[in-house]
N, C-alpha and C positions, 0 to 999 in steps of 0.2 A: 780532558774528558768532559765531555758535557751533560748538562742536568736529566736526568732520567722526566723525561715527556709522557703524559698520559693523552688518550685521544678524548676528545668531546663524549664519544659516543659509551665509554667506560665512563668517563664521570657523571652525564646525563643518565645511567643506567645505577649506580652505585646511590647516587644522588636520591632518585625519586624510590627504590626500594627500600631503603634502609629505615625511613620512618614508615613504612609499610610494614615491612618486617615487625619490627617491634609490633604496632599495633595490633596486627595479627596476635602474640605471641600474648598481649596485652587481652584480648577478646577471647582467646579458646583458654586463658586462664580463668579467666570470669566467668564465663558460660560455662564450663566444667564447676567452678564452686555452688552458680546456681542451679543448675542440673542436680547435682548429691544433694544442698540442702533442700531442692523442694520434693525430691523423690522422697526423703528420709522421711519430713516432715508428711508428706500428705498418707507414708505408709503409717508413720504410729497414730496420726488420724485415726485412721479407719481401724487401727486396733482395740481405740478408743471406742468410737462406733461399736464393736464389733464384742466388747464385751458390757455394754449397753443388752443387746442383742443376746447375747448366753445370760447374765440375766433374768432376762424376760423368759427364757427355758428354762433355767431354774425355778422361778418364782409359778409357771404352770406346772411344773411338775409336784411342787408344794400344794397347788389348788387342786389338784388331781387327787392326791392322799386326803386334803380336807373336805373336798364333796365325795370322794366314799363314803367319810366315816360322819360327814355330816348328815347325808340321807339315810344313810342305814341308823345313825340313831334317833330320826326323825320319823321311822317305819313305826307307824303305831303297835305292830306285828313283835317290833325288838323292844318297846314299853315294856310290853305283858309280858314277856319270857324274863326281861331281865327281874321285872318286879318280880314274877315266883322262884328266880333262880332257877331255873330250869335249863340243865346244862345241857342235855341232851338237846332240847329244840335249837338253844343258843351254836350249838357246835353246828350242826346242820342246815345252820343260817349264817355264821361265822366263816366258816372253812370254804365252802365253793366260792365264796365273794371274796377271801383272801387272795386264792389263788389265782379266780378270774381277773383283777385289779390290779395284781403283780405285786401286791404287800407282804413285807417281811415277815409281820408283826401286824394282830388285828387281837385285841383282850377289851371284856367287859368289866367293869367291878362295879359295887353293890353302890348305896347311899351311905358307906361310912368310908368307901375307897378299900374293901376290900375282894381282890381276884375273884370271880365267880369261873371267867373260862380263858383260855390260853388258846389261839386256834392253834398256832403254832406248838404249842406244847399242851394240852388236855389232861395231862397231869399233875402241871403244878398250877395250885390254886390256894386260894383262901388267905395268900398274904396278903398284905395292907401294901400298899401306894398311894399313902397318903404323902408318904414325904416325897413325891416329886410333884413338882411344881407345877404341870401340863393337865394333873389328875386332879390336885387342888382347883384350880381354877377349873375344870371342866366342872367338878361338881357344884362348884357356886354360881353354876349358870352361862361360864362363857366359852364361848366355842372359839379353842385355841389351833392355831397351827404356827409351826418354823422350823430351824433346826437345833438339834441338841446334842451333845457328846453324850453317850449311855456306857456306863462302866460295864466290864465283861463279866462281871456276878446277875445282872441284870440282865444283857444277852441271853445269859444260860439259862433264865429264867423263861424266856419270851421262845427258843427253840433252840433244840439243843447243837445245830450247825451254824447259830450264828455266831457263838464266841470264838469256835473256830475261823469264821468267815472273816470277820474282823480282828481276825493276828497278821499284824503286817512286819515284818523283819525290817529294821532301821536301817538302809544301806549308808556306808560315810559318805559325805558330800563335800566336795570342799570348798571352803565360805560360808557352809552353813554354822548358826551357833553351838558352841558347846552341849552335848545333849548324851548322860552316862545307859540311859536305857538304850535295851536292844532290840524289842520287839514294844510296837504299840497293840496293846490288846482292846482299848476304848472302840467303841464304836460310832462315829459320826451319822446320825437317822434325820431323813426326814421327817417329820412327828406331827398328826392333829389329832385334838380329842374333841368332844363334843358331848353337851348334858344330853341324859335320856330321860322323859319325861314323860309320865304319865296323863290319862285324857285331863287331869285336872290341872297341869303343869305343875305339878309336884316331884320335884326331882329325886328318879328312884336309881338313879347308878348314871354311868360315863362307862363310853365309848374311846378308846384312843386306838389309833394305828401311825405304819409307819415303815418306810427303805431305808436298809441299810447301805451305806454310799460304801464302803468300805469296799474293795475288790468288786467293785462294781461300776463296768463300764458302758453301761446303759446312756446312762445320762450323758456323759463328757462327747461321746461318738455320736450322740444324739446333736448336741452342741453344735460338733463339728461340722457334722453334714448340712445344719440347717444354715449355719454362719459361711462357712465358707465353702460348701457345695462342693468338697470333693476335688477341689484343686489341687493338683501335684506338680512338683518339679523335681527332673531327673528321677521318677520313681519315689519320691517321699511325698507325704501329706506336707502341703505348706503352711496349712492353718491348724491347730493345737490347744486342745483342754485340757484343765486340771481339777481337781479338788485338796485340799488343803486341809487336813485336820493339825492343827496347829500350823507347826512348818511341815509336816509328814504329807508328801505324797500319797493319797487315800485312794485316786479313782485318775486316769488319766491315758489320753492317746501319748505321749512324747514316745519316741523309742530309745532306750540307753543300750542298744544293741537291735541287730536286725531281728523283728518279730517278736522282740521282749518287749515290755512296758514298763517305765521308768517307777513302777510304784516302789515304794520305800524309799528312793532319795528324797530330799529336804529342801528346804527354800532355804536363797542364801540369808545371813544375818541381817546385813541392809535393808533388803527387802522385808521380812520378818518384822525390823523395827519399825518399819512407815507403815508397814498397811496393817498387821494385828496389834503391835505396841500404842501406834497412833492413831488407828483407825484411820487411813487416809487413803484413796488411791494412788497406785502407782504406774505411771506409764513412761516405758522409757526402752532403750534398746537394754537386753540383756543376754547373760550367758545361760541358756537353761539346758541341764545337763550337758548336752554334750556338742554345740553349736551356739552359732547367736541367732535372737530374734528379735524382734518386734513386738513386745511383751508387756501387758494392761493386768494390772493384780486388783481386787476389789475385796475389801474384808466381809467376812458372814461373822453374823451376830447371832446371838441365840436369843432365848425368848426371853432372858433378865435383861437384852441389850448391852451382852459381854463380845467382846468377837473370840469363837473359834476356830477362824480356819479362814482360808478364803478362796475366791474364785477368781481363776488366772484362763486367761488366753492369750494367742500368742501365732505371728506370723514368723515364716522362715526369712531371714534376711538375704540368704545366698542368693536370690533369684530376682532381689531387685538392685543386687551389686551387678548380677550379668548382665543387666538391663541400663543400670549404669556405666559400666564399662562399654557396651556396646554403641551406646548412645555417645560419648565418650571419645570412641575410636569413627564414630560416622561425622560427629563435630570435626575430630581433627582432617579428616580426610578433606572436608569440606573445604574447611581454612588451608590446609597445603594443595588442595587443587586452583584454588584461588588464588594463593602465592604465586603458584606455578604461572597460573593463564598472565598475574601480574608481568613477571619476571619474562617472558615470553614478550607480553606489548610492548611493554617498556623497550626492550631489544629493537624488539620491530621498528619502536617512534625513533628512538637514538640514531637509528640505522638510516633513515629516510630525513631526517633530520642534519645529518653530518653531509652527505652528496649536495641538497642546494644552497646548504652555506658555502660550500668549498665553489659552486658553481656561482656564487652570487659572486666572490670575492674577486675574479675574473672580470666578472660581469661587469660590477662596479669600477674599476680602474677602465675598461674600454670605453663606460656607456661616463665615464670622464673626461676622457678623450676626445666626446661627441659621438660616438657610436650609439645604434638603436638597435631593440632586437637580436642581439647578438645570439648563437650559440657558447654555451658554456663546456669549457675543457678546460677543470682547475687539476692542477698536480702539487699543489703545497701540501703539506703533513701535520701545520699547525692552526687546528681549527678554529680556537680561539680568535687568533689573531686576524684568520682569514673572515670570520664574525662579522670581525669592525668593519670591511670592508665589504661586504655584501649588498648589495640594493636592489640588482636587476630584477633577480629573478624572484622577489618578494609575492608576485603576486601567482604566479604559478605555485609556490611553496603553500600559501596560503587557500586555494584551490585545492590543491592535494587534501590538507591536513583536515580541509570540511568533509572529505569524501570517507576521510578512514573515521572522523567522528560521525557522520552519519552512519556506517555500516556499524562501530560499536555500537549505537542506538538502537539499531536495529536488535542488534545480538542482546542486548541488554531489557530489550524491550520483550523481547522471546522467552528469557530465561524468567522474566518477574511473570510473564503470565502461566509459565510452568508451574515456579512455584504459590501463584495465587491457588493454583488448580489444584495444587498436593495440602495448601492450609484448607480450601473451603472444603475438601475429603475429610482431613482432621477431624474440623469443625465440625462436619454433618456426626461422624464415631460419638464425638464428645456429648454431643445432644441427644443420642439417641441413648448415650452412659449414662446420663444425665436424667432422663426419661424414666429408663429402667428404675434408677435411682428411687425416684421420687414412686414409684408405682410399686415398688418394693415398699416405702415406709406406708404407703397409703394403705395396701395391703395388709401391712401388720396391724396399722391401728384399727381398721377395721376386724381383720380378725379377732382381736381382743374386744373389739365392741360386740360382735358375733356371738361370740364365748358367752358373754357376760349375760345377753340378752337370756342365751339357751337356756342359762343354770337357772335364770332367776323362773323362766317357764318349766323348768324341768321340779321345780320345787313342790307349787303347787300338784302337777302331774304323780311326784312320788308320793302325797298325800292320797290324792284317789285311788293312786294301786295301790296302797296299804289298806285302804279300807273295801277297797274290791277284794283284795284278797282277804281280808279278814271275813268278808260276808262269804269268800265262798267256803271258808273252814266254817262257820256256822252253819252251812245250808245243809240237808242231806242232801243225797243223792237223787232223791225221786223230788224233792221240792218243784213245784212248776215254776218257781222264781226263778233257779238257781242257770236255765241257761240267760237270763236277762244278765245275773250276773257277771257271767261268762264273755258273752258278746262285752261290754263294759269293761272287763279287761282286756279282752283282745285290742279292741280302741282305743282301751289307754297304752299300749303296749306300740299300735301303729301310730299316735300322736309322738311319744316318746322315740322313735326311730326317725320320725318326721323330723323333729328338735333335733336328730343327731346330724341332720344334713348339716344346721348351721353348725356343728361344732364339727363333721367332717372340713367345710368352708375353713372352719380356724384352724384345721389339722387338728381335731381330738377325738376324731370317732373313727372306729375301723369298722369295715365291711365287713360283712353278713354274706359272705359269698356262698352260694350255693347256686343249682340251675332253673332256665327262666325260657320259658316256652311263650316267643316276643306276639307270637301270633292271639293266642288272650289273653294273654297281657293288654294289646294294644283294643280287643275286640272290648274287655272289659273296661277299658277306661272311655271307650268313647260311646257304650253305652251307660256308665255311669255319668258323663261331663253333661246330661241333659237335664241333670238335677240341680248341678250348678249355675246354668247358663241357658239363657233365654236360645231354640237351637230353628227359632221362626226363621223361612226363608234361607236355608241353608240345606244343600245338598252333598252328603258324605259318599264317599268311593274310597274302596278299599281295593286297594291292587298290592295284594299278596304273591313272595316266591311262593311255588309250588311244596318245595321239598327244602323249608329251612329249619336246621336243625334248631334242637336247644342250646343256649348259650351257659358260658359262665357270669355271677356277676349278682349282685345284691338287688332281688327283686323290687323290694320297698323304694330304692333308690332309683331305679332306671322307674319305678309308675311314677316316681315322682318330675324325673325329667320328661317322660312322655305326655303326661296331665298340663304339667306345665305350656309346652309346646302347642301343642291342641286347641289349650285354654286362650294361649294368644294368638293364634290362629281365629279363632273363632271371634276370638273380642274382636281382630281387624275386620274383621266382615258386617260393620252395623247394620249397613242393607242389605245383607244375604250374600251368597257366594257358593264358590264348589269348595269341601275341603275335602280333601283327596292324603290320605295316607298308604304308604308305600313302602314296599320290604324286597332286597335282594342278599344274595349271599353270592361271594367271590370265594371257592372254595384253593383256587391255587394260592390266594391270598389269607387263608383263614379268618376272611371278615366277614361280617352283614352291616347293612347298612339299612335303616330306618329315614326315611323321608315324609316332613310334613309338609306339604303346602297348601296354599290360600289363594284366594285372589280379592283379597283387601285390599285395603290403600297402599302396601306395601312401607320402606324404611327409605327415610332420608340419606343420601349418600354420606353426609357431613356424620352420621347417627352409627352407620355402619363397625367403624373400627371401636365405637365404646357402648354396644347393646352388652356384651360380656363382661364390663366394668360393674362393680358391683354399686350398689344406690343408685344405679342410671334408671332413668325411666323417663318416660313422654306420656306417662298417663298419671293424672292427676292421685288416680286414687291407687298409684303399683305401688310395691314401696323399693320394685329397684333391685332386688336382691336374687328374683328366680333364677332367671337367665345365668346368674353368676354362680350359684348352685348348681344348678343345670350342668354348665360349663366346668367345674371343680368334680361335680360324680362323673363325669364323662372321660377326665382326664386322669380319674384315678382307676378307672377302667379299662387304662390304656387305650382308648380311645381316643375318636377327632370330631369336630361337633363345626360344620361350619354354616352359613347362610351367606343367599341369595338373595337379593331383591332389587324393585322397582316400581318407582312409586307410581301408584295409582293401577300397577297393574297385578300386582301383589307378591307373597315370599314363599324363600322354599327356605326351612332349615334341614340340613344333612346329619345324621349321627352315624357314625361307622365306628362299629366294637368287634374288638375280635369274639372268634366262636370259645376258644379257652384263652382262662387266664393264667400267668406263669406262678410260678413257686412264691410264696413268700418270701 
């Protein structure tokens, strides 16, 4: 029997695969490990991120309770009532600003720390709080805000459905600590007070207020929508808030059932010891209720600098497992197509490779014999052998072999420009993620610088209304003073809505919606703008729809975008101009649309895409911020605000607002 023979073209085939193979099998292992860790990694990033971000809504929502109660007890109007005690004026200055401001909890007490008024509860008064610690310190002068756990004897003092509001049933958790109670009755408040001081600064009582978080999902939904905007997968929210009194679930989107809310389960033990026991952050994947996530804990401190509770968010993980397996399954595809096309050439080279050896090995024994040029007709079956013997037809074979490397070149050459063309797609996604990115953080710290500026203006402002309005409870009625004093609150009252544009900018002002008849509207601003602005050389047209109805929409706010516009209009015209203001309504569309334009020097093209950024400006003495006002009341008016221009022949800005606005 003889040796079992393998041909050339199988072992040139088995040969050049098999360290392929492997390496393949070597690469889509690796790339799948780096694939999961940088997915994992860059998600708890951003959880990180993200509860940086909640936060910073927390901490506004803290400053929201403390400039209530710190202007209300800075109204020189709440001095005098609380100096006489005067429960009845104090209720009727109490109770509508509770309500309006969305406070649980809004109580005066006296100079020794004792209840004067209860807005939420009007009958019980006259006990002392001196022994809490928010009240003490307001009365010595300092104006406190943070959070604080309030026991449920003290709820029931402040109105009588908060002790109920804050009973939360302990649901079992498992992992969480041992824990024999079964209903938490505490109440976790957001809490400021603030001295109230007489014209002499002599301190005649404190002010505190305060939210109850407990059963209260304001805040965490609030959270959610701002952090992560509403993203779902397969029908769930992906991104998720908590509140945390102790380890007790207080306030929280998670669902432990469809359309329930996980409040009463618990935080597990581990987590419990690092971030309340140790005070530490914790970020890390975990199990919350009933799923895994992507989960960032931060401990809350109260105002001794104890922590009680803390604040958790937290992404879904399931949806960047699909995203990893997907990726995952298009790797592998990748690498066994590529196997394939390998396993395929290789065939192909073997194959073309085996016929001019066999034809050389003919070749060679004739062109030995003294023959030239021969044709080749080899019939041996042992390719090796026939190898050695090969010569003739060396140069034909090697003519061949340049022609199938040039055509792989070719193919090879095709397939990297394809995928150049799918990375620099990528690329361009990533930059523009990358964009948003940054124009998201810029945005927030300016809004908080917005905020800040507003409050510090709105300060002074609540002064002169407290003393406008104390001159007009002074005046009678027929006084000839008393409409100078009148007018004077009315101004401070349009100053003070003015201020709210910047804190609408930082998301903290709401609209004043009511209807707004744009035709003078528009007639009175531009007969007012000539008080402002030099109007020499300058020719105004008004081309008015006919039949435009009235709009919905916060008057205060749209004279301010229209003054604005007009204003800059006019500035571009140094050496005169036509400005031409214009109005149509699209009624199958339920819009109107407002058109200013100029024929000034017009906008740089380079200037175009960032006149709506906020601090931009080209003029020395703007400060940058209209336009992005302008742009922010427009879009919260569900409207669109665009421009036109060219330089030197000048602009048109466009505002299109619908005729009503939708539901709250």
């Amino acid at each position: 029997m003889g040796r079992l023979r393998f041909p050339i073209r199988l072992k040139l085939t088995v040969a050049s695969l098999l360290p392929l193979f492997v390496a393949t099998v070597i690469c889509w292992l690796i790339g799948v490990y780096i694939i999961n860790s940088r997915i994992a990694s860059q998600a708890q990033e951003k959880v990180r991120t993200d509860l940086n971000a909640a936060r910073s809504v927390y901490d506004g929502e803290i400053d929201h309770v403390r400039d209530v109660v710190k202007f209300t007890a800075t109204n020189p109007f709440t001095s005098a009532v609380v100096a006489r005690g005067d429960r009845q004026m104090l209720r009727s200055l109490l109770a509508p600003l509770k309500r309006s401001e969305g406070l649980d909890i809004l109580t005066a007490v006296d100079a020794e720390g004792n209840v004067i008024l209860r807005a939420g509860n009007p009958g019980a008064f006259g006990d002392s709080q001196l022994n809490e610690e928010i009240v003490r310190r307001a009365l010595g002068g300092e104006q406190v805000s943070g959070t604080e756990v309030v026991p449920a004897a003290e709820l029931a003092k402040e109105g009588k459905e908060l002790a109920s509001r804050a009973a939360i049933e302990i649901v079992p958790t498992p992992l969480a600590r041992k824990r024999d109670e079964l209903v938490e009755r505490s109440g976790m408040m957001l809490l400021a007070a603030a001295p109230v001081r007489d014209g002499s600064g002599r301190t005649v009582g404190a002010l505190y207020g305060g939210i109850l978080l407990n059963n209260n999902n304001e805040l965490v939904d609030r959270i959610k929508k701002i952090v992560f905007e509403g993203v779902s997968f397969q029908g769930r929210d992906v991104g998720t808030a908590t509140l945390f009194l102790g380890d007790l679930r207080v306030a929280t989107n998670v669902l432990s059932a469809p359309e329930q809310r996980a409040i009463g389960t618990r935080l597990s033990e581990e987590v419990y010891n690092r971030v309340i026991l140790n005070r530490e952050k914790w970020v890390a994947r975990a199990f919350v209720v009933n799923d895994w996530y992507f989960a960032a804990y931060e401990p809350i401190l109260n105002l001794g600098g104890a922590p009680i509770g803390s604040l958790y968010v937290g992404m879904l993980e399931r949806p960047y497992e699909e995203m990893t397996r997907e990726i995952t399954f298009i790797f592998g595809v990748v690498l066994f197509c590529g196997s394939f096309i390998g396993i395929a050439i290789s065939s192909f080279t073997s194959s073309r490779l085996a016929r001019p050896i066999k034809e050389l090995e003919t070749a060679a024994r004739r062109i030995t014999a003294g023959e030239r040029g021969l044709p080749v007709a080899v019939e041996t079956r042992d390719e090796i052998g026939e190898l050695a013997r090969e010569i003739a037809t060396m140069t034909s074979t090697l003519t061949q072999r340049e022609e199938d490397i040039t055509t792989l070149n070719r193919q090879l050459e095709q397939k990297v420009q394809e995928r150049t063309a799918q990375l620099e797609e990528k690329n361009l996604l990533l930059v523009k993620a990358q964009e948003e990115l940054v124009r998201a953080a810029k945005l927030a710290d300016i809004g908080m610088l917005a905020a800040g500026v507003a409050h510090e203006i709105n300060n002074p402002m609540a002064i002169i209304r407290g003393n406008a309005e104390l001159l007009q409870m002074a005046l009678p009625e027929d006084n000839p003073n008393r409409e100078e004093v009148e007018t004077i609150a009315q101004q401070v009252g349009r100053v003070e809505r003015i201020v709210g544009n910047l804190l609408t900018f930082a998301r903290q002002q709401r609209q004043r919606l009511g209807t707004v008849a744009l035709h003078p509207l528009l007639d009175e601003i531009l007969k007012q703008v000539g008080h402002q602005v030099p109007l020499a050389g300058i020719e105004l047209r008004t081309l008015y729809a006919p039949s435009l109805p009235e709009i919905d929409g916060d008057g205060d706010q749209l004279r301010q975008v229209f003054t604005n516009l007009i204003l800059n209009a006019i500035q571009a015209m140094k050496e005169g101009g036509v400005l031409t203001v214009a109005t149509a309504v699209d009624e199958g569309a339920e819009t109107c649309t407002v058109s200013i334009s100029d024929t000034g020097c017009g906008i740089a093209p380079e200037n175009l895409k960032r006149i709506f950024s906020p601090f931009f400006t080209t003029r020395g003495e703007g400060t940058g911020l209209g336009l992005s006002v302008s742009y922010g009341i427009v879009k919260d008016h569900s409207g669109n605000i665009a421009v036109a221009s060219e330089e030197g022949t000048g602009t048109s800005f466009r505002v299109t607002l619908p005729l009503k606005q939708g539901e709250p």
